[in-house]
N, C-alpha and C positions, 0 to 999 in steps of 0.2 A: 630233900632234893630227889626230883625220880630218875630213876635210872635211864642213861644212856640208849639211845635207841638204835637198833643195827642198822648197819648201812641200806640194807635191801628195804628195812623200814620210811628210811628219810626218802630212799630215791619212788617208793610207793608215794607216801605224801605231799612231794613235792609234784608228781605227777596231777593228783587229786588237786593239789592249791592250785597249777597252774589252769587245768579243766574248769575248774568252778571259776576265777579269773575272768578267762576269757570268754565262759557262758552268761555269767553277769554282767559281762559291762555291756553284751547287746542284749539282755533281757528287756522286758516290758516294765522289769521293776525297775528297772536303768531309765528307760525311757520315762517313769513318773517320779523320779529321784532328778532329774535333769531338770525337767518341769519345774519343780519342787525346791531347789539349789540355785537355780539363775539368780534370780533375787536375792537372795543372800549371797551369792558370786558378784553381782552388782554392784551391793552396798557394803562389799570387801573393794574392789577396785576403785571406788569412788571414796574411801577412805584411804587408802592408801598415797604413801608419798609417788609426787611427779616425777621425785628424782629416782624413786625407788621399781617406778613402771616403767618409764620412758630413759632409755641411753640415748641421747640426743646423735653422736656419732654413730653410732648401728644403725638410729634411724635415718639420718642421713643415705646411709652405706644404701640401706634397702633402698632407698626412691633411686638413690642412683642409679642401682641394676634392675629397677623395675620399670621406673619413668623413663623408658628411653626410645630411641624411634625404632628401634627391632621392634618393641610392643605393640606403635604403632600398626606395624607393617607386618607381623607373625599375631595380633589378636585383635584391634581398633580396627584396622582397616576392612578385615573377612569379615567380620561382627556386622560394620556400617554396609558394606556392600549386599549382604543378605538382608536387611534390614529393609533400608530406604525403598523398596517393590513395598513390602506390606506397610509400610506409614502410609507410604504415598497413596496406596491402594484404602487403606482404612479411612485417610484425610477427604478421599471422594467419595465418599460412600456417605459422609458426615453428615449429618443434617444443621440447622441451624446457622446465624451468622457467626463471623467472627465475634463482632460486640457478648453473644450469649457465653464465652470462654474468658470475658474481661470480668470481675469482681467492681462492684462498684468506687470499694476503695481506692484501687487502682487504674479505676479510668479517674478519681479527680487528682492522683500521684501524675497521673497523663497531662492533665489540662496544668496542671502546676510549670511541670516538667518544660512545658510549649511554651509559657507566660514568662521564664527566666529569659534572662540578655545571655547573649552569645552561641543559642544552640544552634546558631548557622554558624558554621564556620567561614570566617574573613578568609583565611587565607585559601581554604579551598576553592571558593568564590572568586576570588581572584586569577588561581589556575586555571580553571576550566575556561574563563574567559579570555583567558593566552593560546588554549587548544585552534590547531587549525582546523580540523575539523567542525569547532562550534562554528568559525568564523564563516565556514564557507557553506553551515545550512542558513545562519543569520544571512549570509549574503543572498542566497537565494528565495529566503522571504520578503527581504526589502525588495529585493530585484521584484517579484511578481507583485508585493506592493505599489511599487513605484508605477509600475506596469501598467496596473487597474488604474492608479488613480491620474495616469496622462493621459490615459484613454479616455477617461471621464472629463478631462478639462480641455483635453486638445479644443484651440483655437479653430483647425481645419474641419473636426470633424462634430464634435458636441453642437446641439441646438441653439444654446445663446451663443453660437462664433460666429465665422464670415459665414457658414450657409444661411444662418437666418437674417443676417446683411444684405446678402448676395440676392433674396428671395423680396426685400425694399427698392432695389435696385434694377428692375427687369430689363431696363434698355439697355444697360452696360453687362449684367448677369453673363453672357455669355462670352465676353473675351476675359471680364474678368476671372471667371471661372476657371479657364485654359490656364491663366496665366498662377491664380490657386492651387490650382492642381501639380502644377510643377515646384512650386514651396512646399508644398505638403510633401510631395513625394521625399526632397532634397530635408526636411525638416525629419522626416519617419527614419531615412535610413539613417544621420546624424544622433538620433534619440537614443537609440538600444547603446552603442560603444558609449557616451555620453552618461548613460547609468552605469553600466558597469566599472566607466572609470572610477566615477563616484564613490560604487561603493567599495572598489578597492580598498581607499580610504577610510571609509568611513565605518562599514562594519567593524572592523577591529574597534576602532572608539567606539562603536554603538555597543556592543558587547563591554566594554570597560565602564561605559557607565550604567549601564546593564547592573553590572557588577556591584559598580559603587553606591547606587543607586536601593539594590536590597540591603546591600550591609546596613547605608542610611535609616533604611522604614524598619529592618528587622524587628525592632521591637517595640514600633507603633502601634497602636488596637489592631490597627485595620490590617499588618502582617501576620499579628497572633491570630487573627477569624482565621485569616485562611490556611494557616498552620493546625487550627483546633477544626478548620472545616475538613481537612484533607483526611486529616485522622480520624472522623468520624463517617468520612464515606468508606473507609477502611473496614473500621468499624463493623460497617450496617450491608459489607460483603458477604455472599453466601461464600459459606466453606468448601465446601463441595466442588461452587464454580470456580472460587480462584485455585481450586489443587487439581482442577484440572485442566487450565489454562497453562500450569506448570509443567513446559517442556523435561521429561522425567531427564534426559539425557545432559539438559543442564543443570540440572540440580546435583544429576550423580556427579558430574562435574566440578561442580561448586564443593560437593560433599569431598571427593578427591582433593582440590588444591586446599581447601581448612585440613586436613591429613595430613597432607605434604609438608604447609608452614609447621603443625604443630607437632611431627617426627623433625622438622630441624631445630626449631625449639626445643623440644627436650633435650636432642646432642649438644647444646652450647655449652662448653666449658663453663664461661660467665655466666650462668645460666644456673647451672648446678652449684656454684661459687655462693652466690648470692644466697640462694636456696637452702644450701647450708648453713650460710649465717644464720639465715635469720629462725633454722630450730636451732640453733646452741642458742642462740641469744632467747628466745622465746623459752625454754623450759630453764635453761640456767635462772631466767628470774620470778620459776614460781615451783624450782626443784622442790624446796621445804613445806609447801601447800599441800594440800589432799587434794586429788583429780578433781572431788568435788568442788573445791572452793578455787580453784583455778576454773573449773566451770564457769562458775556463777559469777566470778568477777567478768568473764566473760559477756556474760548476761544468755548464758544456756543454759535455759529453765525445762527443755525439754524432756519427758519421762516416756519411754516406750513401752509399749506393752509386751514385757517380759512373755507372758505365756506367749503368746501370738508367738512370738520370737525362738522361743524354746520349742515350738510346737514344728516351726520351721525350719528348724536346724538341728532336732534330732536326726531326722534320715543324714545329712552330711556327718556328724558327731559317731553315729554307730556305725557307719560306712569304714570311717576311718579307728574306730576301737576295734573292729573287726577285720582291718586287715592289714598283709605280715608282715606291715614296719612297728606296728603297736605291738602285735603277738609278738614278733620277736625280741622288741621293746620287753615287755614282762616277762617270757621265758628267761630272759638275762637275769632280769631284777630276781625270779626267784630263785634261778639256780645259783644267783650269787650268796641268796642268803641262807639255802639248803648247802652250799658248799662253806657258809661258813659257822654253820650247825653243826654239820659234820666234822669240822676240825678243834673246833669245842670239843664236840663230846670224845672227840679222838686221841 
């Protein structure tokens, strides 16, 4: 057994353990031991039990005080507001259409997607043709329909009516004329109140079967072309032109009220309630599994690339080994155990 070392000795070496500590863990040899470790840190956590990584309650605890609307509104929302200038700015600068951003795959997941029953919604369809507003631009088309085409048939004024009568008739042409003129007049100013009452009535129904009328074809050939047609003018837009047709002020807008719904979202009691179930219920039934194989029953076949990964998280990794919640993290751990050297040898 070697002899006891004096105190002035232990408190030198522990000085020396703690220097060399906390020169290594941000060394370069640190940084290709990190490198070097990942992967075997990896295929340690992925053999490991579910129940033994994850405390379903803590994790719970954490989303509670992390997912919440403070975050939106203290990190989500200053984030998205310095943002949306440089998208929006980047999206017009873009070359190319939209369709060059679409993978072929997923433009025929598109054409599939168009060809199912129901992607109009009935009932929405239904609302908007309850909207007063719709009712009173539909009324104002049919109004200038109706317009044009009384113009077109009027009896008084059109080429097959009474003037081209009136023009067979020369010897009477001119009282009968007089006496035309004053039916037409008495017929013109009757006509406009005459439409309008009309389509008081009648727009609301035009609109309803408007209405019932898509629901019907929805998923005829001939609604799916123009469903498949719509989305391929879409498509075959340039990028550039529709981001910058996009009034920024209501996008930031739109960006705003998606913030707002999803900070009340987060605060819902019911919400968080839920949320919680369902990790207790989710790890509770794959506690005894290794990460991996709750993976994979998953069907996450994904593998990253470790170096890449480690190459990019060392600066975060040495930032935080090097500073003085860690350092004084180890100071503790060694003088705990030079103080319990020293009561040994004592």
């Amino acid at each position: 057994m070697s002899p006891p070392l004096p105190p002035d000795a232990l408190a030198g070496l522990e000085a020396r353990h703690l220097a060399f500590l906390e020169a290594r863990l941000v060394s370069p040899r640190a940084a290709e031991a990190w490198r070097a470790n990942l992967a075997a840190l990896s295929g340690d956590l992925l053999a490991a039990r579910v129940g033994d990584v994850v405390d379903a309650g803590a994790l719970a605890d954490a989303l509670d005080r992390v997912l919440t609307g403070d975050a939106i509104e203290r990190a989500a929302r200053p984030a998205a507001r310095r943002l949306l200038p440089l998208v929006l700015a980047e999206l017009r600068a873009e070359g190319g259409v939209v369709g060059d951003r679409v993978p072929p795959a997923a433009r025929e997941k598109i054409a599939l997607l168009l060809e199912r029953p129901g992607v109009l919604p009935d009932r929405m369809l239904r609302e908007l043709a309850e909207q007063d507003a719709l009712e009173e631009i539909m009324r104002d088309v049919l109004y200038d329909g109706l317009k044009e085409f009384s113009e077109r048939v009027n009896p008084f004024t059109a080429e097959w009516g009474i003037p081209s009568l009136l023009k067979r008739l020369p010897p009477f042409a001119g009282a009968l004329g007089k006496s035309i003129d004053g039916v037409r007049a008495d017929f013109d100013r009757r006509l406009e109140p005459e439409i309008r009452r009309f389509l008081a009535g009648f727009s609301r129904r035009g609109l309803r079967g408007m209405a019932d009328a898509t629901i019907a074809r929805a998923n005829q050939p001939a609604s799916i072309a123009v469903r498949k047609h719509l989305v391929a003018w879409i498509l075959e837009q340039e990028i550039a032109d529709l981001s910058a047709s996009a009034d920024a002020a209501s996008v930031a807008l739109a960006q705003e009220i998606a913030l707002d719904v999803a900070a009340a979202e987060l605060d819902r009691g019911a919400h968080r309630a839920r949320r919680r179930a369902l990790i207790v219920e989710a790890v509770g039934a794959v506690k005894d599994r290794s990460v991996g194989e709750a993976l994979a029953e998953l069907g996450v076949t994904f593998a990253p690339d470790l170096d890449a990964i480690a190459r990019a998280t060392w600066p975060v990794v040495r930032s935080a080994l090097g500073g003085p919640a860690v350092r004084g993290w180890l100071a503790g751990m060694v003088r705990e155990f030079y103080a319990a050297e020293a009561a040994r040898e004592g």
